[in-house]
C-alpha positions in Angstrom: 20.6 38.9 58.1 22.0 38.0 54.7 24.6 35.7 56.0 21.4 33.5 57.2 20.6 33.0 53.2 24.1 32.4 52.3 25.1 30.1 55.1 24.8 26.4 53.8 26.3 22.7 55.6 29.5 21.6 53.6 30.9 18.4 54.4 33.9 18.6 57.1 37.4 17.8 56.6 39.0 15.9 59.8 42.6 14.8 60.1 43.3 11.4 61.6 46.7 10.6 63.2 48.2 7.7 60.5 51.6 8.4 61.5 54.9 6.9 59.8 57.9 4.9 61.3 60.6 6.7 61.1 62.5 3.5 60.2 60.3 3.2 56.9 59.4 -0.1 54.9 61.3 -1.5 52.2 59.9 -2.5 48.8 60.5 -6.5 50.4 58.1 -6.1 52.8 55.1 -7.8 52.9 51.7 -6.6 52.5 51.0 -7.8 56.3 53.9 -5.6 57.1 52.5 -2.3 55.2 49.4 -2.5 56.7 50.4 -2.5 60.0 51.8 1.2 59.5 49.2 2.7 58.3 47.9 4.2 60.8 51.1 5.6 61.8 50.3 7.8 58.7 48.8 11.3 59.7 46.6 12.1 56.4 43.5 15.0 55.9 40.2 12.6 55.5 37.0 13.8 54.1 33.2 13.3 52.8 34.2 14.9 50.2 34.0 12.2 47.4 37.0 12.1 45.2 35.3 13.0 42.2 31.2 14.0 41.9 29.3 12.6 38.4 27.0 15.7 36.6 24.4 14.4 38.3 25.6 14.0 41.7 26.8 18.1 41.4 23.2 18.7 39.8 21.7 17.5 43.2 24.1 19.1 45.3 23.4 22.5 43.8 19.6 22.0 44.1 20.3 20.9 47.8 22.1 23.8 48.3 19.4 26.1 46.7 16.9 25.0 49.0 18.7 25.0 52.5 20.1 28.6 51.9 16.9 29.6 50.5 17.9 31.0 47.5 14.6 31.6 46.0 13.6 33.5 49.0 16.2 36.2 48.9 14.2 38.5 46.1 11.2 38.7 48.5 13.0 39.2 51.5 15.5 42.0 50.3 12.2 43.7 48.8 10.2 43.6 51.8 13.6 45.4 53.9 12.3 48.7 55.4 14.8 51.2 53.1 14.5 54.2 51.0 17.1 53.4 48.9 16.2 51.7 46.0 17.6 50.4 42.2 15.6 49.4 39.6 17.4 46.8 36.2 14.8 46.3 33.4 15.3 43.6 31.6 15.5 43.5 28.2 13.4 41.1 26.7 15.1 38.0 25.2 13.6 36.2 22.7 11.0 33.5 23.0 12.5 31.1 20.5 14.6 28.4 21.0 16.8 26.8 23.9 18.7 28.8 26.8 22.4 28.9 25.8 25.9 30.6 26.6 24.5 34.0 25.8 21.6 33.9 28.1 23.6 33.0 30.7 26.5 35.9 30.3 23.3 38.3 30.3 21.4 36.9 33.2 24.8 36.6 35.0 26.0 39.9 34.5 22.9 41.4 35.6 22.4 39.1 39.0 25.9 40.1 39.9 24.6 43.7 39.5 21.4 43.4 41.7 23.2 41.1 44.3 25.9 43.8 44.5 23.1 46.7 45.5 21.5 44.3 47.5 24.7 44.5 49.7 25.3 47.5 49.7 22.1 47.9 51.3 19.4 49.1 48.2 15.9 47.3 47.5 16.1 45.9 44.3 13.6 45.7 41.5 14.1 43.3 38.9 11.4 41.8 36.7 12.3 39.2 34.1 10.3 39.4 30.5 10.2 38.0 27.5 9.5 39.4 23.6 7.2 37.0 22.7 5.6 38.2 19.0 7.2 38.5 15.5 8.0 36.5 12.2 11.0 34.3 13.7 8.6 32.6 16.0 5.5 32.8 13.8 7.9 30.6 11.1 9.7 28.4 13.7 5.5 27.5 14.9 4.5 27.0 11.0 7.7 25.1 10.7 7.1 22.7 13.7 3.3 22.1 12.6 4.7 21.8 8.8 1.9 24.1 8.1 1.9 26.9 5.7 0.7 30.5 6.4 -1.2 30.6 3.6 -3.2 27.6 4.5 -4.1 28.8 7.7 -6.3 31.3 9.1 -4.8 34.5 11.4 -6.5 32.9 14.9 -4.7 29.6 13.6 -0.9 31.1 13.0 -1.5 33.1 16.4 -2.8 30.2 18.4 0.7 28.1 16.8 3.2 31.1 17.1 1.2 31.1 21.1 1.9 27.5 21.9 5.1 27.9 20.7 6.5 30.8 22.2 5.0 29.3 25.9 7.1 26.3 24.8 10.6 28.1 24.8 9.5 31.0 27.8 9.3 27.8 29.9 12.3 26.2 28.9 14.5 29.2 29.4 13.0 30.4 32.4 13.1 26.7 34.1 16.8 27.4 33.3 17.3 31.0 34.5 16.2 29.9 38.0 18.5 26.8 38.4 21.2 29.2 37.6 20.3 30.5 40.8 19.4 34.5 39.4 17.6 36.7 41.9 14.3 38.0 40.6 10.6 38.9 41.0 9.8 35.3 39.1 6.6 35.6 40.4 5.5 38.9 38.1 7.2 38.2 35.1 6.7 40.0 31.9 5.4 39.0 28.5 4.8 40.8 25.4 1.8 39.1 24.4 0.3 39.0 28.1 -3.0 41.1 27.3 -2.3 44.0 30.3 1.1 44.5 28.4 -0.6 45.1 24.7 -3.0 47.1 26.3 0.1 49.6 27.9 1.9 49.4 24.4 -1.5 50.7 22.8 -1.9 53.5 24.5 1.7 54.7 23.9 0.9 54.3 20.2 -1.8 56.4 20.4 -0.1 59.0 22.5 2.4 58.8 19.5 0.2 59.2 17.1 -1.7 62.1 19.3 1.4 64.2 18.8 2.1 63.6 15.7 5.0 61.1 15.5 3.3 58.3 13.8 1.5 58.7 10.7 0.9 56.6 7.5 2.5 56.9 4.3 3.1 55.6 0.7 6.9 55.4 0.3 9.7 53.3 -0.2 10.6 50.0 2.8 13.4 47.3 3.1 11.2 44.8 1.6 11.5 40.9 3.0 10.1 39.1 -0.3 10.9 35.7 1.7 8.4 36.9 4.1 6.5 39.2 2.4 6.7 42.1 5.2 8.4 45.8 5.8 11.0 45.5 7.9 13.3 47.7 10.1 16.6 48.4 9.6 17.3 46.8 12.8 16.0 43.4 11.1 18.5 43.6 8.4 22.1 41.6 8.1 24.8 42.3 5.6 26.2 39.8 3.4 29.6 40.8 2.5 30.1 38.4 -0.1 26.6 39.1 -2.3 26.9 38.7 -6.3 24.9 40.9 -8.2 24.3 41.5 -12.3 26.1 45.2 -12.5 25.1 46.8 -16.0 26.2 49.7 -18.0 23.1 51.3 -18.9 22.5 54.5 -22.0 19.8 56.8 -21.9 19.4 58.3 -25.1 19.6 62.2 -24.9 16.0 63.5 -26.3 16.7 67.0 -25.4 19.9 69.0 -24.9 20.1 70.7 -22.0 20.1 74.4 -22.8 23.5 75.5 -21.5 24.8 72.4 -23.8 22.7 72.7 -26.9 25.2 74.7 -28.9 27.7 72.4 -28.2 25.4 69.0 -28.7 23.5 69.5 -31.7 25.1 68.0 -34.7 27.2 66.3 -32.5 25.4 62.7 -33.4 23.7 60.5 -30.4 24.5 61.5 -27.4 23.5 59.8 -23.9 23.8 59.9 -20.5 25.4 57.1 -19.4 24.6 55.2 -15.6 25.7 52.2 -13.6 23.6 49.8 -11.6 23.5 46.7 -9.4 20.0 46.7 -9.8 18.9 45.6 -13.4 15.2 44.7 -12.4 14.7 48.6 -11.2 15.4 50.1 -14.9 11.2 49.7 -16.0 10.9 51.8 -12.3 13.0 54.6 -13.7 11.5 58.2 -13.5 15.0 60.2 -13.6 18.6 60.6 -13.9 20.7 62.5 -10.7 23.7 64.4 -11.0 25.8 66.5 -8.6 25.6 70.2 -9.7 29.0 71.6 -8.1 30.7 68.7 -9.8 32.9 68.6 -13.0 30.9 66.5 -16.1 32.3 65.6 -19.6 30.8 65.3 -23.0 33.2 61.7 -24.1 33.8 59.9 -26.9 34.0 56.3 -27.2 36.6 54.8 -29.1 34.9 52.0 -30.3 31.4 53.0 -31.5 32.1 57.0 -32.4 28.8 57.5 -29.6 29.0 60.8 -27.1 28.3 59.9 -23.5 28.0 62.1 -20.5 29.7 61.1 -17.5 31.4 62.8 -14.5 35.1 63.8 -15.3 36.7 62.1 -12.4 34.5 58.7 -14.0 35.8 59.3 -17.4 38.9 56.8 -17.1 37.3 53.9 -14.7 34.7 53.9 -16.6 36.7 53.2 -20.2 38.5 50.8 -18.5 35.2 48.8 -17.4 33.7 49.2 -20.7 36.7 47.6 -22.6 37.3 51.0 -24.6 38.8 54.8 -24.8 37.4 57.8 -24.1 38.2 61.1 -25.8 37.1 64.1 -23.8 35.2 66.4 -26.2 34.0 69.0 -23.7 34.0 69.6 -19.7 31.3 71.5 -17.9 29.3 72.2 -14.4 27.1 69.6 -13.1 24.5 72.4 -12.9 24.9 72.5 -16.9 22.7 69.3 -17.0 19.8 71.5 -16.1 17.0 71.0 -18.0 18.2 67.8 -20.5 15.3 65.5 -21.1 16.4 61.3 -22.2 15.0 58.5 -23.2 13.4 55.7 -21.3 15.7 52.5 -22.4 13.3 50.1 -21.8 10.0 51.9 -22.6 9.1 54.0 -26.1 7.6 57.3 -25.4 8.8 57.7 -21.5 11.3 60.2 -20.7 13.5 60.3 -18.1 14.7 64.0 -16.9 18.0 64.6 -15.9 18.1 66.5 -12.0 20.1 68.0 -9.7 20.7 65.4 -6.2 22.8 66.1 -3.4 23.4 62.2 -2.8 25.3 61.3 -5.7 28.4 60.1 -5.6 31.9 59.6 -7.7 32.8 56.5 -5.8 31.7 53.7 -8.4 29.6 54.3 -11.5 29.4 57.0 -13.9 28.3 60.1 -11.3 25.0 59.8 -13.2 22.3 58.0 -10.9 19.5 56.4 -11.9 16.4 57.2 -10.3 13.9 54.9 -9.1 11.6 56.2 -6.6 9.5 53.5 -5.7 13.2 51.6 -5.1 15.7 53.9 -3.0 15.2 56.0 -0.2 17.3 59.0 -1.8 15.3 58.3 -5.0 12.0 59.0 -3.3 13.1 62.0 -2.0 14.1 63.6 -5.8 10.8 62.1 -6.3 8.8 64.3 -3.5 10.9 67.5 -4.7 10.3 67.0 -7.8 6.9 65.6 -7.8 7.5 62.6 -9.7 5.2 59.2 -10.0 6.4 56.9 -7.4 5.1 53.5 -9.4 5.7 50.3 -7.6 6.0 47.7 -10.6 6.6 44.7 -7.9 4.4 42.8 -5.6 4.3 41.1 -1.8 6.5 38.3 -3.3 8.9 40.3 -5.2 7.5 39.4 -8.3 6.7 41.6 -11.2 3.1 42.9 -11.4 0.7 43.3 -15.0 1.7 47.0 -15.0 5.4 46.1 -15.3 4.0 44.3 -18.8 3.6 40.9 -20.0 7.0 40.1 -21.0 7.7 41.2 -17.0 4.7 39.6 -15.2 5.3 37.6 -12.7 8.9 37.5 -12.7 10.7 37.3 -9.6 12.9 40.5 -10.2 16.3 39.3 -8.2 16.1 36.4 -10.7 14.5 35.9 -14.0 13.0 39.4 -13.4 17.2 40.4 -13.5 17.5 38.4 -16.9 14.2 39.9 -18.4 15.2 43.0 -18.3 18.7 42.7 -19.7 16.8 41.1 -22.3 14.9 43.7 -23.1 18.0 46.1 -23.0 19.4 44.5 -25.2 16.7 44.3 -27.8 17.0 48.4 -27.2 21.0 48.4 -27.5 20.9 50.1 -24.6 23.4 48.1 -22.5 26.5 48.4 -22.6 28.0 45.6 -20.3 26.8 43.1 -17.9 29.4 41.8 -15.3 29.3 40.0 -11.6 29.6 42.4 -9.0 30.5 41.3 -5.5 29.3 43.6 -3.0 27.8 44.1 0.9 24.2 43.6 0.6 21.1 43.4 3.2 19.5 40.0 3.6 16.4 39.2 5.7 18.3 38.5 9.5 15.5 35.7 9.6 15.4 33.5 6.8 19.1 34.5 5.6 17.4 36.1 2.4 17.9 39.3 -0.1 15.3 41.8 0.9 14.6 44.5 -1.6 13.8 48.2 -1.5 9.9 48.3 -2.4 7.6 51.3 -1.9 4.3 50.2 -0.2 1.9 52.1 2.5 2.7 51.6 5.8 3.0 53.2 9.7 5.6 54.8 10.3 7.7 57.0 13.2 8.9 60.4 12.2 11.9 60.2 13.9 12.8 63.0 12.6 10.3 64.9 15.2 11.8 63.7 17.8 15.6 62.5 17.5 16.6 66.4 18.7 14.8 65.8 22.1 16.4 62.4 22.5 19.9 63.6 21.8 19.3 66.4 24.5 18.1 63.8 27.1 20.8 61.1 26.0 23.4 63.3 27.6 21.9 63.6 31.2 22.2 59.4 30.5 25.4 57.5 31.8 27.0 55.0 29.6 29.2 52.6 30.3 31.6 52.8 28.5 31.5 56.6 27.5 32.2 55.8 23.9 28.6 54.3 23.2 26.6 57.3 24.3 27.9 58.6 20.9 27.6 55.2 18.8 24.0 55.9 19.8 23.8 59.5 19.0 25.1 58.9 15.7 22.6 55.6 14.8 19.7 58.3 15.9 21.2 61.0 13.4 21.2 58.9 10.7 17.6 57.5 11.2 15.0 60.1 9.3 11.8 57.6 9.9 11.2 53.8 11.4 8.6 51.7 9.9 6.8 50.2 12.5 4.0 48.5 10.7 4.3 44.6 9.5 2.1 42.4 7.4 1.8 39.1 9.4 -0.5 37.7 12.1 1.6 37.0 15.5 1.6 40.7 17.1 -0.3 43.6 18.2 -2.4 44.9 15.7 -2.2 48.5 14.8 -5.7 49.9 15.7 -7.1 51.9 12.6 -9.8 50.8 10.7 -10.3 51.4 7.1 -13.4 52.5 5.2 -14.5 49.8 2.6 -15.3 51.8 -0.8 -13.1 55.3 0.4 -10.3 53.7 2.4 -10.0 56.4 4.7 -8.5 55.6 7.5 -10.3 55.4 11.1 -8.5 56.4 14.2 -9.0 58.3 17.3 -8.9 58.9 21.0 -13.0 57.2 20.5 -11.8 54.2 18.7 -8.5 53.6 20.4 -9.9 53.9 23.4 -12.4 51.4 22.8 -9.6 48.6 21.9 -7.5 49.2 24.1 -10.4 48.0 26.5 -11.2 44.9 24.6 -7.6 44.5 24.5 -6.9 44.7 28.5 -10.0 42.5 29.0 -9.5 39.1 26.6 -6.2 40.2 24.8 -5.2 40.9 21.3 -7.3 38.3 19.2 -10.4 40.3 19.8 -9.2 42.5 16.5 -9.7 38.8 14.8 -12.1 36.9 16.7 -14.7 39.7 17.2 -17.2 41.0 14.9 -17.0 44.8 13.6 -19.6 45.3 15.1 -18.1 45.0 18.5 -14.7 46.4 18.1 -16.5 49.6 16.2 -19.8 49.8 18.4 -22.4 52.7 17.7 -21.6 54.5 20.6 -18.2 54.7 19.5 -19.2 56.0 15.9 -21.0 58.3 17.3 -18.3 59.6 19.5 -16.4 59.9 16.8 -18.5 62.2 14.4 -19.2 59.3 12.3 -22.3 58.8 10.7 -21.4 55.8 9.2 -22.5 52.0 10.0 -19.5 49.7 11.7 -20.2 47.4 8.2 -18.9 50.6 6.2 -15.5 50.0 8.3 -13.5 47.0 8.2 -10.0 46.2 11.1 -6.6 47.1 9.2 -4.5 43.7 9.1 -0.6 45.3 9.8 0.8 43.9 13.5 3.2 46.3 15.1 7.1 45.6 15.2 8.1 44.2 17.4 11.2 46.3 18.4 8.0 48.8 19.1 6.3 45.8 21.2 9.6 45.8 23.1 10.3 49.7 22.9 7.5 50.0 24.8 8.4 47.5 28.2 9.2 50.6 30.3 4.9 51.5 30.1 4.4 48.1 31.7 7.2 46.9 33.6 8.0 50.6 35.8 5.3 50.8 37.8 6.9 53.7 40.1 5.6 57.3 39.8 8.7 58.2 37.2 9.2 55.3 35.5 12.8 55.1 34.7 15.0 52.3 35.5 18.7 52.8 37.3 20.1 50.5 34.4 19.5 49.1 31.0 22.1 46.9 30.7 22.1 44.8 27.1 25.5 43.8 24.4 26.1 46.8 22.3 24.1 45.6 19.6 21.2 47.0 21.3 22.4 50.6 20.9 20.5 50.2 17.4 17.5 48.1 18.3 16.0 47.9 22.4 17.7 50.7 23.8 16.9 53.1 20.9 13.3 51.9 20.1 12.5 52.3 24.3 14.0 56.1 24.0 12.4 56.9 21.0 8.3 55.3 22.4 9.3 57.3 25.8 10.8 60.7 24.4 7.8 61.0 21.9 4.9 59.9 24.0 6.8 61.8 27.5 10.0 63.7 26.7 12.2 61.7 28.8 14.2 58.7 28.8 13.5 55.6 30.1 16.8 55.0 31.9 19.5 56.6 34.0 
């Protein structure tokens, strides 16, 4: 029966008898004279035209579309009395922009999959989608209005980044079909489509049931350019970024114990560190060093001063500064217990040196500087050690009033930079300033330098979870082998995945937040609730009704609140949308398992769709998504 969808009318070829004299004609004979011969000439003729315009093969291909019934082959394979069955999900493309060479290899690759079980005799499932929320295509909406988000309402920027996204859905999916791929066009899938925000809600709260989403204060890549968290997944590196490096000295206030003998009378002595990051210095709450390593007491040449420095950093470091150092004394890492230095930037703050497993001796002094509300690492000295974890910098990567006035306001990866090597100077704590050219994230979206800022935020303890889906990745076969442990890798490395952003176009995160306590509101009561509103009129209901609605009495009530709705106001953060992806499986596998046969994506989805999809289904089911 397939052969009745393939088979299509192609022009015939005919041959004609134009035969040649075997005597020939010579270049004096007339034309008269050719012309009688030709039809002695035995030559193919055709309807084929010699050559076809782009429009003519345009028509053709649509011609040929519709008489061999292309569009008709999805239905007719699915409605084939079989029990064997394969299932492709598609992963998502983005709604943004034109359909180009990579759609096509994707769509491609995946038809010639489905057509080849459809063949072999299998009932195929294969429902396109699209990712339709995020910041690319809430800018690229602001952009094309020449509005500005901060001009507009949230219903405003959602009803644009809407409009928009229909815009290029339409566009790519007119394109998809001429290409003539096999699909369930008729039930496609859309990440703002109000039955697929409802699914996605309910596996957030299943998360969050269990444990693997919570809230926290602690340090994000930080998109200043947009003014949100972002993912790892969202960041780019720029191989060729030039930051202001700086020597930095913190005076030594008090000798470590196991050095005192050896220090006092000695003259100034300080611990000596190395930074890319000038504007983070105010931040600082601590100095790291690696116990089991070997440290030195040095003296420079120049100025007569001590510093303390790893020994293996003694000679690098000289030659950076300009200068010679004299080793007075070497000793243990694990020596530095217990020394106590001087802020550089701020009279009466102390900085104390501490033991860190996550120093290093590759470049810098193998002192760190610690700046918990600006490193990952940092924070975690910071939790051990129970250190203040003061963010000095705003939304906008600006300086805030605590940072103090001659900060304020400051953009710190630019005059905030300067300002502060300013103030280091007026100190004499800095030792040099030089251009460093380094690898550094940008913003993937507007091509921008993100910072490390701490801020409170949603987040996935991945950590809970990555154990189970390292088990269940190796019942999963990948093609080829070698990417089943890329993957197992990226999901060692990741300890926690900020899923919470602060823009408009998305799926809000349903908590609420009480207006003199901010205590958070969430539960199985209040969830619940949403995701009903949600499934009924969609998303905009967090913005468009009134508390009262989305918090009813009943609800309270449930809840074992005693509280009015007005005591509560709707948090503002929108989920990421590797989560609104992550979670296509809920929606789109509607069979009693829910795992697809394949995933099949470029291997830059080993970090983002195929890992955000296993870590929503391992954590809210304990199984993968796909085969």
């Amino acid at each position: 029966m397939l052969g009745a969808f393939l088979r299509c009318r192609l022009p015939r070829t005919r041959y004609v008898w134009r035969g040649r004299a075997a005597s020939g004609l010579s270049s004096n004979d007339s034309p008269g004279q050719r012309n009688k011969y030709r039809d002695t000439v035995l030559l193919p003729h055709t309807d084929f035209p010699i050559r076809r315009s782009p429009e003519d093969t345009g028509a053709t291909e649509l011609r040929l579309q519709e008489e061999t019934n292309f569009s008709q082959l999805y239905n007719w394979q699915k409605a084939r009395k079989t029990k064997k069955e394969f299932s492709l999900h598609d992963g998502p493309p983005y709604a943004n922009g034109d359909p180009h060479v990579g759609h096509a290899l994707n769509k491609i690759l995946k038809d010639i999959t489905n057509r080849f079980h459809v063949m072999r005799g299998y009932k195929v499932s294969y429902v396109p989608g699209w990712d339709c929320h995020g910041l690319p295509i809430e800018l690229r909406a602001l952009a094309e209005n020449g509005d500005k988000s901060d001009s507009l309402s949230p219903m405003e920027i959602r009803s644009r980044a809407r409009a928009y996204a229909e815009k290029a859905i339409e566009k790519q999916k007119s394109s998809f079909i001429r290409w003539g791929v096999m699909a369930d066009w008729d039930s496609c899938y859309y990440t703002y489509d109000k039955k697929y925000e409802a699914k996605q809600l309910d596996v957030f709260f299943k998360m969050h049931e269990k444990g693997h989403i919570y809230q926290d204060y602690r340090p994000v890549f930080w998109s200043p350019s947009t003014r949100t968290a972002l993912a790892e997944a969202e960041l780019e590196y720029n191989q060729q970024h030039v930051s202001r490096s700086i020597f930095v000295k913190f005076p030594l206030q008090k000798p470590p114990p196991k050095l005192a003998s050896a220090i006092d009378g000695s003259g100034t002595v300080s611990a000596l560190i190395w930074t890319t990051q000038p504007w983070t210095i105010p931040a600082n709450q601590a100095i790291c060093y690696m116990p089991d390593t070997t440290y030195s007491i040095a003296k420079c040449g120049s100025s007569g001063e001590l510093y303390i420095l790893a020994a293996d950093c003694v000679e690098s470091t000289a030659q950076s500064l300009g200068t010679k150092f004299e080793v007075i004394q070497t000793f243990k890492g694990s020596d530095l217990e217990g020394g106590v230095c001087d802020h550089p930037t701020i009279p009466g703050r102390t900085s104390p040196l501490l033991a860190a497993n996550h120093v290093t001796m590759g470049k810098g002094t193998g002192l760190v500087h610690t700046a918990p509300a600006h490193g990952i690492e940092d924070y975690g000295v910071a939790s051990h050690h129970k250190l203040p974890v003061d963010c000095l910098v705003d939304e906008a990567g600006r300086f805030t009033a605590e940072a103090g006035a001659d900060l304020e306001s400051k953009v710190v990866l630019e005059d905030g930079n300067e300002a502060v090597i300013q103030m280091l100077l007026g100190t004499k704590n800095l030792m040099k300033e030089e251009s460093f050219v380094h690898s550094y994230p940008y913003d993937w979206r507007t091509k921008k330098p993100i910072i490390i800022r701490a801020s409170k935020q949603w987040f996935v303890n991945t950590a809970n979870v990555k154990d189970k889906a390292q088990e269940v990745l190796k019942k999963v076969k990948f093609t080829p082998a070698s990417a089943a442990s890329r993957m197992t890798e990226m999901l060692d490395r990741r300890t926690y995945w900020c899923i919470s952003r602060q823009r408009s176009w998305g799926v809000p995160i349903p908590v609420f937040y009480h207006k003199e306590t901010r205590d958070s509101l969430i539960n199985r009561h209040t969830v619940g609730h949403i995701i009903k509103l949600v499934e009924q009129h969609g998303s905009d209901v967090w913005w468009t009704h009134p508390i009262e609605e989305l918090l009813p009495k009943s609800v309270l009530e449930q809840a074992s609140k005693g509280a009015s709705a007005l005591d509560y106001e709707p948090g503002r953060d929108v989920l990421d949308i590797w989560f609104d992806s992550g979670t296509s499986w809920a929606h789109v596998l509607d069979d009693a398992e829910q795992r697809a046969d394949v995933y099949m994506e470029g291997k830059d989805q080993l970090g983002g769709w195929f890992q955000s999809s296993l870590l929503t289904s391992v954590a809210s089911r304990n199984k993968a998504p796909y085969k």
